[in-house]
ZAZABA-986759 format. One record per atom (N, C-alpha, C): x, y, z; residue in one letter. Coordinates in steps of 0.2 Angstrom, whole numbers, plus 5000, padded with zeros to 4 digits. Example, Ala and Ser with C-alpha at 12.3 -4.5 7.8 and 13.67 -1.06 7.14 Angstrom:
// ZAZABA-986759
506649725039A;506249785039A;506649845039A;506449895035S;506849955036S;506450005039S;
This chain:
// ZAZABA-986759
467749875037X;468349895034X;468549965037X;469149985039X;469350065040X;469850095034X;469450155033X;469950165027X;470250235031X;470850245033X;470850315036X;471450355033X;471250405029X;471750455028X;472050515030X;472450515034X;472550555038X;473050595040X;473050675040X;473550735040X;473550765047X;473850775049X;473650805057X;474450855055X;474350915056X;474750965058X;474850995065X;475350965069X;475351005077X;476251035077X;476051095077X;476451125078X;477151135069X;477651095074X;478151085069X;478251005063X;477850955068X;477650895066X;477150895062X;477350865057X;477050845049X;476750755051X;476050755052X;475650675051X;475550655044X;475550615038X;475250625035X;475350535031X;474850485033X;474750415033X;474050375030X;474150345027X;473750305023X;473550215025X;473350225028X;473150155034X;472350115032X;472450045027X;471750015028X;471749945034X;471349935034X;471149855041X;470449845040X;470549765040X;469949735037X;469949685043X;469049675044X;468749625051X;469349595052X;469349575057X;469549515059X;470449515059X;470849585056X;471549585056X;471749625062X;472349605062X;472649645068X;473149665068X;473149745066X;473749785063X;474049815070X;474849805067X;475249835072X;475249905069X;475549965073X;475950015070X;476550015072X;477050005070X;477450015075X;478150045072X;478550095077X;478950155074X;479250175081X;479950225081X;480050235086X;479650315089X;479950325096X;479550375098X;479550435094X;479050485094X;479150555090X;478950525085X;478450485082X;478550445073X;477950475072X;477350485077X;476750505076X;476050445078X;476450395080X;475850345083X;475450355087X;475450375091X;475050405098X;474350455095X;474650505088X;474350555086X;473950535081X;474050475075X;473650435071X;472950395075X;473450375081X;472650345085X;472350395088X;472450445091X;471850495093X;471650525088X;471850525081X;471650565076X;471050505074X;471150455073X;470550415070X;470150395076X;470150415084X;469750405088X;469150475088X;469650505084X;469050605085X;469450635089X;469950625092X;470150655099X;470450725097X;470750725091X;471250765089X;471050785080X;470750835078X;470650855072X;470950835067X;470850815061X;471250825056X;471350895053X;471950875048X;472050975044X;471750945040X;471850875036X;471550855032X;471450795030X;471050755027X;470850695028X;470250665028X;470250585029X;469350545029X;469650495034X;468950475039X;468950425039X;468450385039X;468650335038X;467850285036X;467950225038X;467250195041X;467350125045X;466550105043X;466750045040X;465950005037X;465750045032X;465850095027X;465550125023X;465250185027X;465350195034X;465150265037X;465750305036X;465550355035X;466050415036X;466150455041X;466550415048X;466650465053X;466850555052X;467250555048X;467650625046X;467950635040X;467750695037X;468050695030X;468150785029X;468550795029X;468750875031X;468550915024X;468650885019X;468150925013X;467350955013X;467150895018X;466350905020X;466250925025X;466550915029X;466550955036X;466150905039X;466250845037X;466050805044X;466550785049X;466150795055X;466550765061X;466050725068X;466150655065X;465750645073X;466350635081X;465950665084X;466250675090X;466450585093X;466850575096X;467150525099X;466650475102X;466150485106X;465750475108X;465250455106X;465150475098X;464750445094X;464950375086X;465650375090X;466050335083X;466050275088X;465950215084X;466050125085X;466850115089X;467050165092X;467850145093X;468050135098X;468150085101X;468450065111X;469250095109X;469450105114X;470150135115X;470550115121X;471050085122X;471250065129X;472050105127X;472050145132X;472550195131X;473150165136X;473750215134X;474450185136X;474550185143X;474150215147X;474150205153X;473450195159X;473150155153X;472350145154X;471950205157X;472250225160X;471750315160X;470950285165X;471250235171X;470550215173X;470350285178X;469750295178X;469650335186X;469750325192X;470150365195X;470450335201X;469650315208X;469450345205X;468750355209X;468250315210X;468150265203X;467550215202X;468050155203X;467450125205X;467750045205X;467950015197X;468249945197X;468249935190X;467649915187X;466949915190X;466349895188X;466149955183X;466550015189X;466050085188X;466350105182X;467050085181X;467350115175X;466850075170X;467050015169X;466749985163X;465949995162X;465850015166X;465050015166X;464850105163X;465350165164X;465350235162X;465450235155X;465850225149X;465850215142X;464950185141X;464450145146X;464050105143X;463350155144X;463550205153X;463250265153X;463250315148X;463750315146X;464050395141X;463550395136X;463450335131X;462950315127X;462450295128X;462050325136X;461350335136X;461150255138X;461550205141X;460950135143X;460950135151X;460250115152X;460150135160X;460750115165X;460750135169X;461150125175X;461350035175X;460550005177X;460749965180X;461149905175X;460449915168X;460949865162X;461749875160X;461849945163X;462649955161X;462949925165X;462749915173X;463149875178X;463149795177X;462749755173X;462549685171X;462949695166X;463049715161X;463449735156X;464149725157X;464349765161X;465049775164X;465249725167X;464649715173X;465249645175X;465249575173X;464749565166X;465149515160X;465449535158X;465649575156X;466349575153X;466949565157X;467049595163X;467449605169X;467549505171X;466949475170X;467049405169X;467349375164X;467049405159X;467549365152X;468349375153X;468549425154X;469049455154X;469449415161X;469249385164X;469449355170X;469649415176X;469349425178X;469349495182X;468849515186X;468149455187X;467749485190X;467849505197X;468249465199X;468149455206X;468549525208X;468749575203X;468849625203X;468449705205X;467849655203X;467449705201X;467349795206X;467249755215X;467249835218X;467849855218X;468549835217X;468949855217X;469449945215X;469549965217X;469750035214X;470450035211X;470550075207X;471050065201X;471950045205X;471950075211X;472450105213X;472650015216X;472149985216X;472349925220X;472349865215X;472349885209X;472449845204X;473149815203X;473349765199X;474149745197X;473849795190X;474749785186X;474649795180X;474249755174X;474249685175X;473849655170X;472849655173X;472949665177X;472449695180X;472149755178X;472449805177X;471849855176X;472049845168X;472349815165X;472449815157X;471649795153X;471749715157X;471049685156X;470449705158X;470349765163X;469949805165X;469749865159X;470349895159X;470149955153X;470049925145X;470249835145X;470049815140X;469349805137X;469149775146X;468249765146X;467649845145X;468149895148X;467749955147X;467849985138X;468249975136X;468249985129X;467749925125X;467949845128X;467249825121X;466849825125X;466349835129X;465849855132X;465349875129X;465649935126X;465149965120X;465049955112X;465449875113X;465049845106X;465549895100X;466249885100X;466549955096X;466749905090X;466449925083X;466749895078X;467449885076X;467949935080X;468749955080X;468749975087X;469449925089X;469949935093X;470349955093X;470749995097X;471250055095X;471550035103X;472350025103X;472850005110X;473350045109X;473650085112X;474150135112X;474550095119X;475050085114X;475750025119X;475249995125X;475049965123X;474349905131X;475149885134X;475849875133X;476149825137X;476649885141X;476549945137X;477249995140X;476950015148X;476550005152X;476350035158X;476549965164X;476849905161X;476849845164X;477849845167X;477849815170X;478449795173X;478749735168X;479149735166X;479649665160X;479549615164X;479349595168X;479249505173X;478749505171X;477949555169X;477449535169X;477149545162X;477749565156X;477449595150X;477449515146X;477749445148X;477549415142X;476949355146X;476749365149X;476249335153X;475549365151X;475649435151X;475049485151X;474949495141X;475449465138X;475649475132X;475149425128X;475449365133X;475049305130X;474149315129X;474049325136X;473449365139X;472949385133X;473249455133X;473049475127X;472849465122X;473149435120X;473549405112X;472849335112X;472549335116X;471949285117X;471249315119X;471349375121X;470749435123X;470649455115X;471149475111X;471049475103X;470749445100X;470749405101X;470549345096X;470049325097X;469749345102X;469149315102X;468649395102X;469049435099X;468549515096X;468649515089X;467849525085X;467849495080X;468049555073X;468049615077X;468049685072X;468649675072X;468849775069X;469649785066X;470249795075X;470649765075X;471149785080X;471649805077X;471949875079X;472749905078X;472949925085X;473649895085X;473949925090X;474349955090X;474749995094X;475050035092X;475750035097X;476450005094X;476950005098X;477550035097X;477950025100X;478850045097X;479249975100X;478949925103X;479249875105X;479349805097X;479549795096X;479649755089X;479449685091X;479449655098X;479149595100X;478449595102X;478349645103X;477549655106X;477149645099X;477549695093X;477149695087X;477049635085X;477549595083X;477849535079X;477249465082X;477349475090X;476949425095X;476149435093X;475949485093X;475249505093X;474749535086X;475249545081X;475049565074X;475049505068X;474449515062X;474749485057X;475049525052X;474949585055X;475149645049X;475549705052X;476049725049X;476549775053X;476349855047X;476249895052X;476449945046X;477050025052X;477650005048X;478150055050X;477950125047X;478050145055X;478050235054X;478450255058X;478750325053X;479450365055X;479150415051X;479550465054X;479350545056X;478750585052X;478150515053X;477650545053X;477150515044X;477850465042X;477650425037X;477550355036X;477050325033X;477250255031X;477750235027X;478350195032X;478850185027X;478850105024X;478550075026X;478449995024X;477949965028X;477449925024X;476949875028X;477049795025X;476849755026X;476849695028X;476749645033X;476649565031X;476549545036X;477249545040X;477349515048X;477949525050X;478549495048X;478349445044X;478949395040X;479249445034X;478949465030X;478849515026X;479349565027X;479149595034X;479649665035X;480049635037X;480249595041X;480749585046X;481349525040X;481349505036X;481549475031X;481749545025X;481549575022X;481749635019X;481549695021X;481849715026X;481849805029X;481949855025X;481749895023X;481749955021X;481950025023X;482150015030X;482350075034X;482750055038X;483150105039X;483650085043X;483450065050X;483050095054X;482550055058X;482250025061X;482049975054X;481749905055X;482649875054X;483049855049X;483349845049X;483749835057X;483749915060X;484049895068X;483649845071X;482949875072X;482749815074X;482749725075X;482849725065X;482849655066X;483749645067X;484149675067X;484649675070X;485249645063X;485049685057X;485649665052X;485849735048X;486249725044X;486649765040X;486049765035X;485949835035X;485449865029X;485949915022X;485949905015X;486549945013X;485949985005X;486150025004X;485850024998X;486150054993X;486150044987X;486450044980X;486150034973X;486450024968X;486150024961X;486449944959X;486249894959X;486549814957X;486349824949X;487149794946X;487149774939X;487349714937X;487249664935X;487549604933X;487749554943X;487349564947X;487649544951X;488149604956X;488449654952X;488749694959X;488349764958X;488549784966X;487949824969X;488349884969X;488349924967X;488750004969X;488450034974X;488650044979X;488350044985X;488650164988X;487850164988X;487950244988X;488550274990X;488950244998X;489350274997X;490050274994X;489850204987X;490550224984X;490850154983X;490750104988X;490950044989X;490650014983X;490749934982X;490649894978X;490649834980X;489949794981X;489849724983X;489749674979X;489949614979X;489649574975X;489349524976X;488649514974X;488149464977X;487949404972X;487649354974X;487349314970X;486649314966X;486349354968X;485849354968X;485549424962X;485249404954X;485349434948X;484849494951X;485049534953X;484249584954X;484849644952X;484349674947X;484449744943X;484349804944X;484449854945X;484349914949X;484249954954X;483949974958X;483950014963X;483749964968X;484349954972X;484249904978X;484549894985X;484049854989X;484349854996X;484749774997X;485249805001X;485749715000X;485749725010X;485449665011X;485249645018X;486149595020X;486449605023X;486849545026X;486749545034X;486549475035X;486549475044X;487449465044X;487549525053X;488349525056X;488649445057X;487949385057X;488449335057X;488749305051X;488549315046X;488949325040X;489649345038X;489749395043X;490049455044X;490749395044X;491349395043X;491849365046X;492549415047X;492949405052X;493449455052X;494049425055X;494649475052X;495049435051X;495849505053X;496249455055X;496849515058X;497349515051X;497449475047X;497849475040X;497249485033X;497449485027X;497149505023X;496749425020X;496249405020X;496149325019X;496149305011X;496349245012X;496349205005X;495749165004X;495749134999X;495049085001X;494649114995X;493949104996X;493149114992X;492949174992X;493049204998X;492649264999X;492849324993X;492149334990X;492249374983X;492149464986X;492049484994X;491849524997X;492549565003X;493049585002X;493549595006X;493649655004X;493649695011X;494049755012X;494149785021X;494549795020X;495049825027X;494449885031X;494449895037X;494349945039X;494549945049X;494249965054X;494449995060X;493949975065X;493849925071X;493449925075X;493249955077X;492549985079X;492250045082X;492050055088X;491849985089X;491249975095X;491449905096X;491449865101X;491249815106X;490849795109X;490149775108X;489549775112X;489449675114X;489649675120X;489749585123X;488849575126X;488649545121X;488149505121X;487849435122X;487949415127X;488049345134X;488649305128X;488449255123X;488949225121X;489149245114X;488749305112X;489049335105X;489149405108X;489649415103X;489849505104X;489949555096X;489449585096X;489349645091X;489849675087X;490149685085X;490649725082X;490649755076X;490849845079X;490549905073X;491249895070X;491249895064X;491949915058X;491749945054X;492150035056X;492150085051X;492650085044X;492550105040X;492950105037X;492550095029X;492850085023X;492750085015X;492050075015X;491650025020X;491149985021X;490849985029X;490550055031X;490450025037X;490049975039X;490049925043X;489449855044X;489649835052X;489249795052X;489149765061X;489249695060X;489949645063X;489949575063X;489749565071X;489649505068X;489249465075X;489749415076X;490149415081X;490649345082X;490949315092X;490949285091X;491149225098X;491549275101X;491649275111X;491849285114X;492549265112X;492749195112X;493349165108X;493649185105X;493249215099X;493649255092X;493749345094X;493649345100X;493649395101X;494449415103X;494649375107X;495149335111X;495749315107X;495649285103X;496149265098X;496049315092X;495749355090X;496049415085X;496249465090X;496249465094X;496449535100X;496049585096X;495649585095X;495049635094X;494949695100X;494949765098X;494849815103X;494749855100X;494549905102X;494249975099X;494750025096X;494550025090X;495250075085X;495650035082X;495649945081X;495949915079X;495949895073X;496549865069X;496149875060X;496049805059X;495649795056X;495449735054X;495149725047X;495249665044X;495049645037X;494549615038X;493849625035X;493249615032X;493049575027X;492649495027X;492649465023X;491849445021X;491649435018X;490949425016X;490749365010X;490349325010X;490049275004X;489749315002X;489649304994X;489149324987X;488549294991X;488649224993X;487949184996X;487749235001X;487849255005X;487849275011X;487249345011X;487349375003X;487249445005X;486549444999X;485649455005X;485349444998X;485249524997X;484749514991X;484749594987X;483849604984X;483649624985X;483049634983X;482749734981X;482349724978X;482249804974X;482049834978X;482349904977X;482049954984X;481549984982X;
């Protein structure tokens, strides 16, 4: 089990995160750039001091700044495959995997028997004399995968493993992966800003923005109720928040929605844009949800097209090429906003 609490002070950036993982799980972190991911993994690797904090894995206590323990990097259980695999250009891929095996004191030659199992399990042997510069991408991935468990590391630690690869070769080396995992039996976190990579390769998400945890969960979990406006982008829907009473939601900036769904109190009301309907007159009908406002943006997305509307309610519909067409829809044009009760769910923030 890892328990890691951890404060890292650099500079003007404030870290300060509370992260546990248990055998066998495999935590995403995932947040956009500047959030602090990169600096929570070298903080729980040793690389980077705490100002304050603990960490602990199995009941050891790598570092706890009250006691003034700190073990150095080299003596913690942790393989690390960093964001740009960081092999030495110098050794072959043998000699890499087999140096994390030297560092820790085992002789020469068992480190070299050592290494190039692994370099086989990993599918790669035939890599072995090879030198880093003549690797592909998924290639030296699985190469600085074998040098990190090599040493037998109770925790896995990957800082973006897919962001050094070319887009033709990320869902192939993704799968890969995603099967390299799972057959290591300790804690695994990885650490992305890609929403697919997390979702594909995690059972458990934990969001970080500017340096906090702002929701965990499994992926269904966050991606089904967002919390921040970020996953929200993400998963690609209308995030709104307000105070719900009897079913309507006073919505902070002042608007007023009305949903089906009885939840009381301080709350977030999720509507996906294709819910969203719009309309060039004011509509008649069911819809308990109408208000006018102004197109913002036009974003044409193979057979759907995005559309920002400012106005009382600003929100994002998702509607047809065709509808686009026949409401003469175009930027700065007014249009009436329609929405279902059914449409718009609502749960506590």
């Amino acid at each position: 089990m890892l328990t890691a609490q951890i404060a890292v002070q650099l500079g003007t950036f404030d870290l300060d995160v509370a992260i546990e993982a248990a055998p066998g799980e495999i935590v995403a972190v995932l947040g956009p750039n500047g959030a602090g991911k990169t600096t929570f993994l070298r903080a729980v690797a040793g690389l980077v001091p705490l100002t304050r904090g603990r960490v602990e894995l199995d009941d050891v206590v790598l570092e706890d700044t009250t006691r003034r323990i700190h073990l150095p990097p080299e003596r913690r259980p942790i393989g690390v495959v960093f964001q740009e695999y960081l092999l030495f250009p110098h050794l072959t891929a043998l000699e890499n995997v087999a140096f994390g095996l030297r560092a820790r004191g085992v002789p020469a030659s068992d480190a070299r028997i050592r290494a190039g199992s692994w370099l086989d399990r990993l599918d790669v042997g035939d890599c072995a004399e090879a030198r880093p510069r003549t690797l592909s991408g998924g290639q030296a991935q699985r190469v600085a995968l074998a040098r990190a468990l090599a040493i037998d590391p109770r925790l896995l630690l990957l800082d973006e493993p897919l962001a050094a690869l070319d887009a033709s070769a990320r869902g192939t080396v993704r799968r890969d992966l995603k099967r390299h995992l799972a057959s290591f039996a300790g804690i695994r976190i990885v650490i992305t800003h890609d929403p697919l990579e997390a979702v594909a390769l995690a059972d458990r998400l934990v969001i970080l923005e500017r340096g906090r945890v702002v929701q965990t969960g499994s992926p269904a979990e966050v991606t089904q109720r967002p919390r921040s406006r970020y996953v929200a982008d993400l998963v690609g829907v209308n995030l709104l928040r307000g105070t719900a009473t009897a079913g309507q939601v006073a919505l902070t900036g002042g608007a007023l929605l009305q949903s089906a769904d009885g939840v009381d109190g301080d709350v977030f009301a999720v509507i996906h844009p294709r819910a969203v309907a719009l309309h060039r007159a004011r509509p008649e009908g069911s819809p308990r949800n109408i208000w006018r406002g102004r197109a913002s943006a036009l974003d044409f997305q193979g057979d759907r097209v995005r559309v920002g509307v400012e106005g009382e309610m600003p929100i994002v519909a998702e509607v047809t090429p065709a509808a686009v067409r026949e409401l003469d829809l175009a930027e700065g044009g007014d249009v009436w906003v329609s929405v279902k009760a059914t449409e718009i769910t609502v749960y506590p923030a």
